[in-house]
C-alpha positions in Angstrom: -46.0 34.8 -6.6 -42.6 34.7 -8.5 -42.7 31.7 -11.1 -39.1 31.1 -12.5 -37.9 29.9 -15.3 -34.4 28.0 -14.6 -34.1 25.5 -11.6 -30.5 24.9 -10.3 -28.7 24.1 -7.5 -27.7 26.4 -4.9 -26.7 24.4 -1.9 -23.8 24.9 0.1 -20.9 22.4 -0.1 -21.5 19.9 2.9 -24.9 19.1 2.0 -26.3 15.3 1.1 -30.1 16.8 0.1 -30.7 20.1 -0.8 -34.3 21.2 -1.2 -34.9 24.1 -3.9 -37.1 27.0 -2.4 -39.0 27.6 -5.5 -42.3 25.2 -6.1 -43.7 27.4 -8.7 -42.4 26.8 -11.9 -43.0 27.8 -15.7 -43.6 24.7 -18.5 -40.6 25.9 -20.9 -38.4 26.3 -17.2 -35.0 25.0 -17.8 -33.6 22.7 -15.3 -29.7 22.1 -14.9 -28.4 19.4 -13.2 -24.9 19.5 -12.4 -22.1 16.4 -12.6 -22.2 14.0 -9.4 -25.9 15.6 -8.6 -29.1 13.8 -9.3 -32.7 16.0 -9.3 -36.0 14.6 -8.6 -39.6 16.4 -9.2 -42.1 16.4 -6.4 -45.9 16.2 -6.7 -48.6 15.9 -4.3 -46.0 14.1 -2.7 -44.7 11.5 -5.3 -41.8 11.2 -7.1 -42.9 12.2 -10.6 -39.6 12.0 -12.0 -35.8 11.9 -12.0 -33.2 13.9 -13.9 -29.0 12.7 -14.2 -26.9 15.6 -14.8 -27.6 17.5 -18.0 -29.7 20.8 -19.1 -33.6 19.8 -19.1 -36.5 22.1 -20.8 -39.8 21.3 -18.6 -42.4 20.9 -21.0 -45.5 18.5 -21.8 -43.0 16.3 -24.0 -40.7 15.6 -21.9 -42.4 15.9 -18.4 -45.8 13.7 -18.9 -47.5 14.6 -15.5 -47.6 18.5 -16.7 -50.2 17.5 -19.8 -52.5 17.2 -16.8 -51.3 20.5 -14.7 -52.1 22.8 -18.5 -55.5 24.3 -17.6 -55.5 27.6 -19.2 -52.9 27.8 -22.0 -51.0 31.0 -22.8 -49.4 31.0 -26.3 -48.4 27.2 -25.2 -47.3 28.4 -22.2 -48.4 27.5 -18.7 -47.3 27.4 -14.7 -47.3 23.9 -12.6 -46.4 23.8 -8.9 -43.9 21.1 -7.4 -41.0 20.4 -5.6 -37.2 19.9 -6.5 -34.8 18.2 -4.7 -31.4 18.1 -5.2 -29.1 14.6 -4.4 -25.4 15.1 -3.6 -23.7 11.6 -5.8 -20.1 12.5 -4.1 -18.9 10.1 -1.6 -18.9 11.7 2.0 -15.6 10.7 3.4 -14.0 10.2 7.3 -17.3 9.9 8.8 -16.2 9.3 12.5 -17.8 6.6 14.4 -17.6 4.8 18.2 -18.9 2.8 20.4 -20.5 4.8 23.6 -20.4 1.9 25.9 -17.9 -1.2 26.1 -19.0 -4.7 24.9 -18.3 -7.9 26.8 -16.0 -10.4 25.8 -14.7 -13.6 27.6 -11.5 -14.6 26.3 -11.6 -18.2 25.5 -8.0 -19.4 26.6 -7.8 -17.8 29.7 -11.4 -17.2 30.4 -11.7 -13.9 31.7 -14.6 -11.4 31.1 -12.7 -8.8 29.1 -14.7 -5.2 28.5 -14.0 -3.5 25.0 -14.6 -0.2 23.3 -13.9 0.5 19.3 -13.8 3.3 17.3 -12.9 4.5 13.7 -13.9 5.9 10.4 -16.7 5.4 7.0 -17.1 6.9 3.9 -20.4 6.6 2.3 -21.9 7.6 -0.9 -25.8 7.9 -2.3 -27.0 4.4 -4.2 -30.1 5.1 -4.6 -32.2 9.0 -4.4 -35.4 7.8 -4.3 -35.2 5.5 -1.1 -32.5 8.1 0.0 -35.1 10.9 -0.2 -38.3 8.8 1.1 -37.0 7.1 3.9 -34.8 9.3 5.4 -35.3 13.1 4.1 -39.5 13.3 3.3 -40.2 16.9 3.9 -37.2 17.7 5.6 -35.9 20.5 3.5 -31.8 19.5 4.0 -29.7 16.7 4.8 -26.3 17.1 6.0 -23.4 14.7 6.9 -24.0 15.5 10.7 -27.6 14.5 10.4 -27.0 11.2 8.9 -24.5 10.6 11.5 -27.4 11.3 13.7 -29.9 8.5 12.3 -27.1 5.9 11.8 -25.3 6.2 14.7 -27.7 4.2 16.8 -28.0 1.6 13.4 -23.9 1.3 13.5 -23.2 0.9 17.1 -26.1 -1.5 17.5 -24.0 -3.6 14.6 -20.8 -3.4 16.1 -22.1 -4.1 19.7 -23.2 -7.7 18.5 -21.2 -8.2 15.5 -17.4 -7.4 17.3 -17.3 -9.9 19.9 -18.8 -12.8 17.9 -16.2 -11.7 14.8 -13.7 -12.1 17.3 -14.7 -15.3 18.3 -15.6 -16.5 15.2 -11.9 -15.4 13.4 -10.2 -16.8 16.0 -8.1 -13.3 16.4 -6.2 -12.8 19.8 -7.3 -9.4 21.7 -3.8 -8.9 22.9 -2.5 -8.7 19.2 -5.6 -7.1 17.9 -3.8 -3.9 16.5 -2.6 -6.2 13.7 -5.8 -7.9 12.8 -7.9 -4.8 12.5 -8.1 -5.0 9.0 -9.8 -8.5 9.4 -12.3 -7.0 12.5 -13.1 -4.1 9.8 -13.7 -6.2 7.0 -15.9 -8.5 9.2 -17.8 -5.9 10.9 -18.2 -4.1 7.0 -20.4 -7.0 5.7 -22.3 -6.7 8.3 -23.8 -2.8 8.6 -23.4 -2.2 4.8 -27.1 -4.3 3.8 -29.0 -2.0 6.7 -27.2 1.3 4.7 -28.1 -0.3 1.4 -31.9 -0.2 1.9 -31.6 3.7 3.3 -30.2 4.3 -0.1 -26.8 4.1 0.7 -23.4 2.7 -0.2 -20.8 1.7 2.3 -17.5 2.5 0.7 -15.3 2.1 3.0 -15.3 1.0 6.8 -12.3 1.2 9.1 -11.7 0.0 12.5 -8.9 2.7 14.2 -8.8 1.0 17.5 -10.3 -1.2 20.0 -10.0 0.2 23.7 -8.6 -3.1 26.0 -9.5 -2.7 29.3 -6.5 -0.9 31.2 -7.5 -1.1 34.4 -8.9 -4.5 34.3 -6.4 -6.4 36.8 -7.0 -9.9 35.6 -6.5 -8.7 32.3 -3.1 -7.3 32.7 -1.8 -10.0 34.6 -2.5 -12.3 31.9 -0.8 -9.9 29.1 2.3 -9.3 31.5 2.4 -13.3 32.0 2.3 -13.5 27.8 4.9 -10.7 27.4 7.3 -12.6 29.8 6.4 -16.1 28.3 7.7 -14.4 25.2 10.6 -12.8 25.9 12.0 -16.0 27.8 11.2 -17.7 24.5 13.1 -15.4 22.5 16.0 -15.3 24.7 15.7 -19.2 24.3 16.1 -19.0 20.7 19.3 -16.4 20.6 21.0 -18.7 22.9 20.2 -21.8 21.1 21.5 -20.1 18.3 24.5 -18.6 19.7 25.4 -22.6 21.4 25.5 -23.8 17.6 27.2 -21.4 16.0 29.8 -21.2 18.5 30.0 -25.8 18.4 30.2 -25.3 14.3 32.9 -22.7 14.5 35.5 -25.2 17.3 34.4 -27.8 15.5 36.1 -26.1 12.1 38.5 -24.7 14.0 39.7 -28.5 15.1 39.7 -30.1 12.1 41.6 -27.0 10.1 44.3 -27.7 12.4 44.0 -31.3 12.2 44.8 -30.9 8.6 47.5 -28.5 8.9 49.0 -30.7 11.4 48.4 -33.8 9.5 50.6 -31.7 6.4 52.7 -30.1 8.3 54.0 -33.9 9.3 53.8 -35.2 5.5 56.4 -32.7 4.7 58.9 -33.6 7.4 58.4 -37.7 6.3 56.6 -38.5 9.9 53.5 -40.4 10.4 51.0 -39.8 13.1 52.4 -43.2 14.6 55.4 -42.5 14.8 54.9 -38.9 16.5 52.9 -40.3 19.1 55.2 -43.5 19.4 58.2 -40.3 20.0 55.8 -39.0 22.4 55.4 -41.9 24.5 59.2 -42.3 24.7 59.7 -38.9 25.7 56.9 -39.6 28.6 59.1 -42.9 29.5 62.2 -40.9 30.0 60.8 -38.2 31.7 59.1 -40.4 34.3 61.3 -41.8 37.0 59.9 -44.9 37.8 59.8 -46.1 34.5 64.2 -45.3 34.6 64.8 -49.4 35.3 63.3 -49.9 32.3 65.1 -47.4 29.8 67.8 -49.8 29.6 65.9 -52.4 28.6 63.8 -50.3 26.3 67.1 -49.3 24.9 68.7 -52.7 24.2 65.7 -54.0 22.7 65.4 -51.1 20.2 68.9 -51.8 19.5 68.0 -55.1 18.7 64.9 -54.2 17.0 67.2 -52.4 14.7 70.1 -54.6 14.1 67.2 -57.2 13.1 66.0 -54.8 10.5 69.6 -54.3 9.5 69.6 -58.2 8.8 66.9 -58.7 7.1 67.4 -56.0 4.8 71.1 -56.9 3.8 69.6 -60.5 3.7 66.8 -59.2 1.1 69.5 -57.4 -0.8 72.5 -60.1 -0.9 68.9 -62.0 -2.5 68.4 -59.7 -5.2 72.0 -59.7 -5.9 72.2 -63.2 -6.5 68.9 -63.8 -8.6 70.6 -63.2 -11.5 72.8 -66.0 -11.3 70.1 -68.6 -10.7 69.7 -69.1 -14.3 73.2 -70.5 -14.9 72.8 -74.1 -13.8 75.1 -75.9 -12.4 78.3 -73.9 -13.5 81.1 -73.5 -10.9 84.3 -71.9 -11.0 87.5 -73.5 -11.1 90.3 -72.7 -9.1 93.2 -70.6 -10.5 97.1 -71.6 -9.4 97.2 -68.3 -7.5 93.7 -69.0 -5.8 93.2 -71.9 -3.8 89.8 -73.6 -4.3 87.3 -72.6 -1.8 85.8 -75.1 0.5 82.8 -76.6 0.0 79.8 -74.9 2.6 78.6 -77.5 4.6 75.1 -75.4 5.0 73.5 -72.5 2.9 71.7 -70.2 4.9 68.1 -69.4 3.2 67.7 -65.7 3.2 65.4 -64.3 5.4 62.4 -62.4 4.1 61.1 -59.1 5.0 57.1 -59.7 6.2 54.9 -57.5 4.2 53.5 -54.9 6.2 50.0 -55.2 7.1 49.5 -51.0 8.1 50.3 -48.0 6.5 50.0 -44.3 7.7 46.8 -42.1 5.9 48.7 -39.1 3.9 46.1 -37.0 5.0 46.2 -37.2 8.7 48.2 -39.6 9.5 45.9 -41.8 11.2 46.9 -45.8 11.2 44.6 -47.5 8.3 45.1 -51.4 7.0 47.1 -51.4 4.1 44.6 -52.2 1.1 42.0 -49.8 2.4 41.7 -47.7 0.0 39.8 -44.7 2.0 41.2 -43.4 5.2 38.8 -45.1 8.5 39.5 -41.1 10.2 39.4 -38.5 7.8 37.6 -40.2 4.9 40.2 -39.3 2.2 41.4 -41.3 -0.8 44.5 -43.4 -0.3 47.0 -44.7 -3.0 47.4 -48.1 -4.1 50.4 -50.1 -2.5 51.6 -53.8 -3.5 51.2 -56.7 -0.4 54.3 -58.3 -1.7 56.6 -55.4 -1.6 54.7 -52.3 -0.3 55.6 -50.2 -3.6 53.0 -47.7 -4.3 51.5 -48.9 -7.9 48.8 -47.7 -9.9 44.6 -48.2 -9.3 44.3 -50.4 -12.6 47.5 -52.2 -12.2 47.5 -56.2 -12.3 50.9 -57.0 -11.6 53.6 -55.1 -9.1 56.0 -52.8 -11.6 58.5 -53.5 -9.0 58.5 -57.5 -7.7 55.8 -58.6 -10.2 53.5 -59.9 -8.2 50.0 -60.4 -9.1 47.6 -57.7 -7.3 
């Protein structure tokens, strides 16, 4: 029987547990151990001990169980019979995984029984060689990624069988928008399987949920996700016309009251008021209508009175000012010349009339009628300058008296 003296590992890549062939072995043997691997020594069916990766000399120092396997020394050399077993450390990626059968569901809000399927991908690494090696190897001489698929498949679909519905349930997640919540289902469904892994001696790295199957041919189940799809495009075509509605009202609203203000400008530049546009426009109505032509003569002489009125009073207001002056001389007279007869003596003086203050004015801004100490316009809002009762002279905000007639303000 061949005894060797170095123990290493030859396994092909792929391989979880790889068994050395070898179970006879000298007491100055070397032992390697490579990086990510973890050896343990067999005897009589116990773990005797376990090496990390390094370079080992098996001897009575540094292996204690072979001070009792040294029976009949030869120049300090002896030969001891156990196993070796190799641990792969490197995390086994894209392990698939899927459900063989579909798990009922009844959807809460529109309570129909609802059949689903799930499948996806784990990656899972070795936490612990001892259990790993024990529970699930024992005198199996391999262990390959296929043939832990094998014993955990039945673990993992048992999991997700009663752990995807309740997650479901529990998360409150819709199954008609489930492709967006599968990082939540996988997360869920994680927590659950990875303690059951743990006490094989393995840790659950990573666990992915690729899909849930919805039932396609489930009648009641795609009438209620046509019904949803047309509920929400209705909605949406709601919203974009709500939207276009007030967009369109904000831009004629603008619209208006830019030309409201041009207008309104466009009329302070040519000296007219809003009034008196509209009182134009009324007259041009008046003339233009015929039953309104036995009036026009009447409309006419009274606006030819109107006017010579306003004539009056304003020569009366000025023949006033004129002669204010001459108040402050008493009682003087003027005598009559030779050459210019002495002017009878008025049997009456006629008091001059005065002008009644105006109680309107016209806003500057848009011409709108406003009383004539407001001081913002009642239309537009805008600021509007300060004019004196007495007189109607525009004066200034702070002013106390009337620059013009003096009167207090």
């Amino acid at each position: 029987m061949q005894i060797l003296s170095v123990i290493k590992s030859e396994a092909p890549n792929g391989l979880l547990v790889w068994k050395h062939p070898a179970e006879d072995f000298n007491t100055l043997s070397t032992l390697i151990v490579n990086e990510s691997q973890v050896a343990l020594l067999y005897k009589n069916g116990q773990i005797a001990d376990t090496f990390t990766a390094g370079r080992y000399v098996l001897n009575t120092q540094n292996i204690p169980f072979l001070r009792k396997l040294i029976e009949i020394p030869t120049n300090g050399v002896s030969t001891f019979s156990c196993q070796v077993y190799f641990v792969n450390m490197v995390e086994a990626m894209n392990i698939k995984w899927g459900l063989s059968s579909r798990v009922t569901y009844m959807e809460p809000t529109y309570g129909i029984p609802v059949e689903l399927g799930a499948r996806g991908a784990m990656s899972i690494a070795a936490a612990d060689p001892r259990d790993l090696v024990v529970r699930l190897v024992g005198s199996e001489a391999t262990l390959t990624v296929e043939g832990l698929v094998k014993y955990f498949r039945s673990l993992i679909v048992m999991k997700v069988k009663s752990h995807l519905s309740r997650t479901i349930k529990e998360q409150e997640l819709n199954i008609f928008e489930l492709d967006g919540q599968l990082d939540i289902l996988a997360e869920e469904l994680k927590e659950r399987i990875a303690p059951d892994l743990k006490s094989y001696g393995f840790l659950l790295k990573m666990f992915t949920v690729e899909e849930v199957l919805l039932p396609e041919d489930n009648p009641a189940f795609l009438r209620v996700r046509r019904m949803l799809s047309e509920r929400s495009t209705g909605l949406e075509e709601a919203r974009n016309r709500a939207a276009q509605a007030q967009v369109a009202a904000e831009q004629s609203a603008l619209t208006e009251f830019t030309l409201a203000r041009g207008h309104a400008a466009a009329l302070q530049v040519q000296g007219t008021s809003y009034r008196e546009e509209r009182q134009l426009d009324i007259a041009e109505t008046m003339a233009a209508n015929p039953g309104m032509n036995q009036f026009s003569g009447m409309a006419a002489n009274m606006g030819m009175l109107s006017g010579a009125m306003a004539m009056g009073v304003s020569a009366a207001q000025s023949m006033s000012d004129a002669m204010s002056p001459l108040s402050n001389l008493g009682s003087f007279s003027p005598q009559p010349t030779a050459t210019q007869p002495a002017a009878p003596a008025a049997e009456s003086v006629v008091a001059p009339v005065e002008a009644a203050a105006p109680k309107t004015r016209v806003c500057q801004n848009c011409g709108a009628t406003i009383a004539m100490g407001a001081k913002f316009c009642s239309e537009c809002g805008s600021p509007q300058p300060k004019f004196c009762p007495n007189c109607g002279a525009e004066v200034s905000s702070t002013a106390k008296f009337c620059s013009d007639c003096g009167s207090r303000l």
